[in-house]
C-alpha positions in Angstrom: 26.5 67.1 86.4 28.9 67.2 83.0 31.7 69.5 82.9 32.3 70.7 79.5 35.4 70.4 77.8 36.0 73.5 77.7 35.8 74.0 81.5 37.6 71.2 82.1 40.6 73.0 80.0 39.9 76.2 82.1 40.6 73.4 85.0 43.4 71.8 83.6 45.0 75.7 83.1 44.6 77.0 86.6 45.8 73.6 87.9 49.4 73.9 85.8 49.4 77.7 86.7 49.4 76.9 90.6 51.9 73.8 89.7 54.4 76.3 87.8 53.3 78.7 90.8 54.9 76.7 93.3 57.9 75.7 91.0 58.4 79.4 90.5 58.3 79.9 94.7 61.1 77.4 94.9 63.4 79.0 92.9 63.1 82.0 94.6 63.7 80.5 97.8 66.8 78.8 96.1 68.2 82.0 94.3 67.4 84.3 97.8 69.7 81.1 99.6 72.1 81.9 96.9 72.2 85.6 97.2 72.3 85.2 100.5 75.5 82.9 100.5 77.3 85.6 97.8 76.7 88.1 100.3 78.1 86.2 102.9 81.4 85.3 101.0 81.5 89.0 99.8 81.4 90.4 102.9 84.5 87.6 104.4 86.6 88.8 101.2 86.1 92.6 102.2 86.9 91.8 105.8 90.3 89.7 105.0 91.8 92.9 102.1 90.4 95.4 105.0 92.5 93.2 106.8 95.2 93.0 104.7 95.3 96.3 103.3 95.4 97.8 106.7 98.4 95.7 108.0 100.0 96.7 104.7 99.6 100.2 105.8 101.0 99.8 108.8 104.2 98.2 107.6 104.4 101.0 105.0 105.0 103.4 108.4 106.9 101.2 110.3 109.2 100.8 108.0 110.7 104.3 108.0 109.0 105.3 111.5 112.5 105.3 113.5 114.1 106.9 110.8 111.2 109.6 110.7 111.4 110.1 114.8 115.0 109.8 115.2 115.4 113.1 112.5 112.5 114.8 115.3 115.3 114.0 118.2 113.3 110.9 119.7 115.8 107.7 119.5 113.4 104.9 118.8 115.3 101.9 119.7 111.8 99.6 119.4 108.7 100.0 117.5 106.1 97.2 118.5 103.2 96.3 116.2 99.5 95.8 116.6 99.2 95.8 120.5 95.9 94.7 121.2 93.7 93.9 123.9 90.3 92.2 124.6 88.4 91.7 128.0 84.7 92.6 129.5 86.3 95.2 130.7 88.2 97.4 127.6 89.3 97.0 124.8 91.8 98.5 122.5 94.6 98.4 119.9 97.3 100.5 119.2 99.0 100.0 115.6 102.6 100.7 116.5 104.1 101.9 119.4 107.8 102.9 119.0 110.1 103.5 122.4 113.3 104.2 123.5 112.8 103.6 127.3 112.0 106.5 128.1 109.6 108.2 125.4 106.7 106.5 123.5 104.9 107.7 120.3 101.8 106.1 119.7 100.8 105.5 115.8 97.5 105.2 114.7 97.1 104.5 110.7 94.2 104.9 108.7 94.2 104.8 104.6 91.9 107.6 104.5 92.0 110.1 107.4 89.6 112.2 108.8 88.7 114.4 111.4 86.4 112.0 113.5 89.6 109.7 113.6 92.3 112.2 114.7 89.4 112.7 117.7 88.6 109.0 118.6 92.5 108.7 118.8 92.9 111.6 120.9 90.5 110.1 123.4 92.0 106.7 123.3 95.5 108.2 123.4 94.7 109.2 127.3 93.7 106.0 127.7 97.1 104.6 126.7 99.3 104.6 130.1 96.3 103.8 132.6 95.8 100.3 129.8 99.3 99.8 129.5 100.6 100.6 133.2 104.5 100.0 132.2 104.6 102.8 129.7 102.7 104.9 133.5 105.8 106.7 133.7 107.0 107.4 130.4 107.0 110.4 127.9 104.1 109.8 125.3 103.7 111.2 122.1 101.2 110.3 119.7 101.0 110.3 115.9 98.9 109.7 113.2 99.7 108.0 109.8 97.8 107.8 106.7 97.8 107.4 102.9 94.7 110.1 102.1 93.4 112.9 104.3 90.3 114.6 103.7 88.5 117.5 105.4 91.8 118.8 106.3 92.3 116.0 109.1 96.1 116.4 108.8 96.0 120.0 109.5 93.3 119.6 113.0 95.9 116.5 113.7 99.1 118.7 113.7 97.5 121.7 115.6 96.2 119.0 118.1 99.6 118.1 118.8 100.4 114.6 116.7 102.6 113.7 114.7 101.7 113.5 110.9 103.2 110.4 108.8 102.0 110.3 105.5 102.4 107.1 103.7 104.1 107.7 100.2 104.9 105.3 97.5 106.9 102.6 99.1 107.6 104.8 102.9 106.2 107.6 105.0 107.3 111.0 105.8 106.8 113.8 108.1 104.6 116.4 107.1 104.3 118.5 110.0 105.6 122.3 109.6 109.3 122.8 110.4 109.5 123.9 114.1 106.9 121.6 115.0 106.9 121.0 118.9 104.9 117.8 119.5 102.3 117.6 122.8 103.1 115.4 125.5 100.1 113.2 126.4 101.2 111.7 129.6 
């Protein structure tokens, strides 16, 4: 049987089609690799500024945090930094925890506060002298620090008993109403 030259050419087509087919599959697998990588690397760089940006904050507070306290009549003599803590059990961190022997305040900072972190910190802040067993027998205070509230987080914080530090320009300051009597939490 004679194939006709023009069926041939119909063959010749459909076999360079399913060639550039398959070369067009293998750059899609390349470019999905490639994406895949970017994403990768994009999602390291947002988790080291989180990272960075948050510990930034934190300093921001600390800074002026004994200053802040002393003015509310608690003498911090210490402020310790990023106490952390990992086991099967628990685990936690506390951003700063200023002392003077015999009272603590607890700081929790976020850039942008809201309501559901004022309430996870509330929880955790019970937590804070059965996980630390040193501070068992102290006075603890908590506060909360940030750079941005929304839903009137600041506001639910204060009546819930914290401190509010707002982070401003190049230091923090108090914003809780004169007269302010903070809770005890332990």
């Amino acid at each position: 049987m004679s194939v006709s030259p023009q069926a041939k050419e119909i063959w010749d087509l459909i076999r360079e089609n399913q060639k550039g087919l398959k070369e067009i599959r293998e750059i899609q697998k390349q470019t999905s690799k490639q994406m895949k990588e970017t994403g990768e690397k994009i999602k390291e760089t947002r988790s080291l500024f989180e990272t960075q940006w948050g510990k930034f904050m934190e300093s921001l507070v600390e800074g002026d945090l004994i200053n802040i306290l002393n003015e509310q009549g608690i003498k911090v003599i210490n402020t310790y930094p990023n106490i952390k803590h990992r086991s099967e059990k628990d685990q936690y961190e506390y951003d700063i925890v200023a002392s003077n022997g015999k009272e603590m305040v607890v700081v929790e900072v976020k850039t942008t506060l809201r309501v559901k972190h004022v309430k996870y910190f509330l929880e955790d802040l019970k937590k804070f002298p059965v996980r630390i067993p040193i501070f068992k027998e102290k006075r603890i205070y908590g506060a909360i620090a940030y750079l941005k509230s929304e839903e009137k987080a600041s506001v639910y914080a204060e009546r819930k008993g914290l401190f509010v530090i707002r982070a401003t320009g190049s230091s923090a300051s108090l914003v809780n109403k004169k007269g302010f009597k903070p809770k005890v939490f332990s």
